[in-house]
N, C-alpha and C positions, 0 to 999 in steps of 0.2 A: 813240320813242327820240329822243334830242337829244343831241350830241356837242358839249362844249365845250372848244375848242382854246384854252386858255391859254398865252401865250406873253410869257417875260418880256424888258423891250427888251437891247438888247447892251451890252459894257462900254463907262461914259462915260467921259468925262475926270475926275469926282469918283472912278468906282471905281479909276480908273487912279493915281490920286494920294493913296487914303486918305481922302476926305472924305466924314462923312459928308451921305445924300445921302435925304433922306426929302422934303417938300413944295418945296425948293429943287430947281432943276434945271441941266443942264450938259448939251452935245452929247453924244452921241455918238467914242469914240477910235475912231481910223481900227484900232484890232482889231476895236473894235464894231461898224462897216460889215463888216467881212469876218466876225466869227462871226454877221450877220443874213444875210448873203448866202450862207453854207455853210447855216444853218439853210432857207434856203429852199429850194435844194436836196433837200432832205430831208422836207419838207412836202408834203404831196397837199393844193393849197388849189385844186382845180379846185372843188369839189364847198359851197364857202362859200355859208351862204346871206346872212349879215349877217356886216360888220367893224366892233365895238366898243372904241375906244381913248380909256386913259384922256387926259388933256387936258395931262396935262403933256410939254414937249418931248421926252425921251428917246422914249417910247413913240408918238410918231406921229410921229415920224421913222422908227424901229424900222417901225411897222405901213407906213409909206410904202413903206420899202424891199422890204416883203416880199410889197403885194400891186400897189404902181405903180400902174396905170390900170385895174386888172382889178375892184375892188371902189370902192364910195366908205367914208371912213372917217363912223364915228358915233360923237362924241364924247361922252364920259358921264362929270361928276363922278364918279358913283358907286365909279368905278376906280383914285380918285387913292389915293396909297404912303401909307404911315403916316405920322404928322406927327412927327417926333425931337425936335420942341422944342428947347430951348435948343442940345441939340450939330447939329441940322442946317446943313450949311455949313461946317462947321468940322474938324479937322483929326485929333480925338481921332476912330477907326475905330470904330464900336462893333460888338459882334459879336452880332449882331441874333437869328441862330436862338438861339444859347444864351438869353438875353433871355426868347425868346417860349418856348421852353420850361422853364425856371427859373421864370419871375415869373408867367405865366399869360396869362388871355386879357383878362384886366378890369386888369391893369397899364397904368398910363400912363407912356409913354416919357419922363422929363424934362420935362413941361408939356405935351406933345405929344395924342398921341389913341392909345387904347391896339387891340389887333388885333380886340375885339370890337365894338367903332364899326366897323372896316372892314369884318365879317363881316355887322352888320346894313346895311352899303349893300352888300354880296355879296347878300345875301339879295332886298333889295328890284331890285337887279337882275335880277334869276335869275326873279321873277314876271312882268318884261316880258316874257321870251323865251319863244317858241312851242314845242309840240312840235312831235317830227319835223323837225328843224331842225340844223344845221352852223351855228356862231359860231366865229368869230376873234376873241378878248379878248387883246387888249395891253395888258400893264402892268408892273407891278412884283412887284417876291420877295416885300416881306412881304403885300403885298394876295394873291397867288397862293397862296402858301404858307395861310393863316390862310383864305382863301375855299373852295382844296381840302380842307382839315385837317376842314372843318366839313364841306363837303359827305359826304364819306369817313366820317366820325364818328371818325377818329383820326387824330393827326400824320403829316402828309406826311412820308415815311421822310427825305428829300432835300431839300434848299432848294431851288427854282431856282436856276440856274445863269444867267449872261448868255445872251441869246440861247440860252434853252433852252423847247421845248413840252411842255406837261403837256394829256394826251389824258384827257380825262374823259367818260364817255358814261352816261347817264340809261334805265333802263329799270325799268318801275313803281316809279316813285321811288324806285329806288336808284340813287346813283350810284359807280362803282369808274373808279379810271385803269384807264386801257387801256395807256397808253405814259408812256415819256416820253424825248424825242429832245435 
């Protein structure tokens, strides 16, 4: 069995303001710290075997906060957010789940990289990891979203949420959430 703790970072300062915020990055808002420090709280991260985080600053700040000195972080392109192209950075909000469920998986965001580039570097991650194994994966909604949706074989009912975990556990190649905190 392998239990894959997906956990996406908490609200930044782009979410806090409307911008959107796909391969560009922004801190962490001081709610962000505190919805990553309630979610910890609420986390059993005694029992981690590896912490995976992707490379952009929200989420290893995010993954800093929640496992400190207790784990070391292992950085992985493979985890970086979907690319929004032309509107990343900017001001117009875009409203992403409808997007990814409307256009599809082979849609490209505005010049960007569309959720099924992300799914095949989900996938090519997912061959690194051992079984029988606990992982802590930080990142982002639509990488989260679009990597559970596949593994699952149908749309995550839910977006993540800031500072939210999506519990997925593997047994004879299947995998189903178990939670979601």
């Amino acid at each position: 069995m392998k239990t894959l703790i997906y956990v996406r970072h908490g609200q930044t300062v782009y979410n806090l303001n409307k911008i959107t915020q796909g391969r560009v990055d922004s801190p962490l808002s001081e709610l962000g710290i505190s919805q990553v420090k309630s979610l910890k709280e609420r986390l059993d991260l005694t029992h981690i075997d590896k912490v995976y985080v992707s490379p952009q600053g929200r989420a290893i700040q995010t993954a800093s906060i929640l496992v400190e000195d207790l784990y070391s972080l292992n950085i992985d392109e493979r985890l970086r957010e979907l690319d929004f192209g032309i509107f990343d950075g900017r001001k117009e909000y875009l409203r992403t789940p409808f997007l990814l469920f409307t256009r599809g998986m082979n849609y490209k965001l505005f010049k960007g990289n569309s959720p099924k580039e992300m799914i095949i570097n989900s996938k090519s991650f997912l061959k690194d990891l051992e079984d029988n194994k606990t992982y802590l994966i930080v990142g982002h909604g639509c990488f989260i979203f679009s990597a559970v949706s596949d593994l699952i074989k149908k749309p995550l009912m839910l977006f993540p949420k800031n500072a939210s975990a999506t519990i997925v556990v593997e047994e004879n190649n299947q995998y189903k959430v178990k939670e979601i905190l």
